[in-house]
C-alpha positions, 0 to 999 in steps of 0.5 A: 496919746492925748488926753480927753476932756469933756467940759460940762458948764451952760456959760458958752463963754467958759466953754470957749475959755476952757477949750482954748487953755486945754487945746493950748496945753496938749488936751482934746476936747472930745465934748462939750456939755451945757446941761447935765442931761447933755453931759450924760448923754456926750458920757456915754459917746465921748469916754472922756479921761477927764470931766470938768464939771461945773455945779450950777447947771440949768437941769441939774446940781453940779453934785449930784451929777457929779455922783452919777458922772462916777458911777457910770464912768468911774475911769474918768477924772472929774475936776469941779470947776466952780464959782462956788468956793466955800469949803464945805462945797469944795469938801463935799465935791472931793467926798463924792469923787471930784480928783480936784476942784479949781476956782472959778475965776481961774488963770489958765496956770491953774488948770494947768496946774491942777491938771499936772498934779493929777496922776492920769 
């Protein structure tokens, strides 16, 4: 059976890359988000195992949903995919919950990658 992926950033471009590097690896994208009230809402729809989880989003910060992602769907697998890299950011998504987080620009390799090592 094929995983399922909820992708959660407003760059419709990203989106598009994410889709093609997950469909191309086996993945089903079940939803997509450009907003956190969207990711919540496609949440409760979709069931997604895992959650690519931007930080910036136009409603809300990437965190704090990441907090509200976990707890209302706490079997999901939440992977922050930022451009925003600093340590302390990276440490406190993986504080909150994220299983991982992949740097923004990333190689589809690395998804992959970071995928892989997740144990689903």
């Amino acid at each position: 059976m094929s995983r399922t992926v909820m992708i959660v950033d407003d760059s419709l471009f990203m989106r598009k890359i994410l889709r093609g590097i997950l469909t191309e690896m086996g993945y089903t994208v079940a939803a997509e988000a450009a907003s956190g009230i969207e990711a919540m809402r496609n949440l409760h729809t979709s069931h997604p195992d895992i959650i690519l989880l931007d930080i910036i989003l136009p409603d809300s910060n990437g965190l704090d949903l990441l907090e509200s992602i976990i707890s209302a769907c706490p079997d999901s697998t939440v992977v922050v995919c930022s451009s925003i890299g600093q340590q302390p950011v990276i440490q406190k998504s993986l504080d909150l919950g994220a299983k991982a987080f992949i740097q923004k620009p990333f190689t589809p390799e690395k998804v992959g990658e970071v995928l892989e090592s997740l144990v689903l």
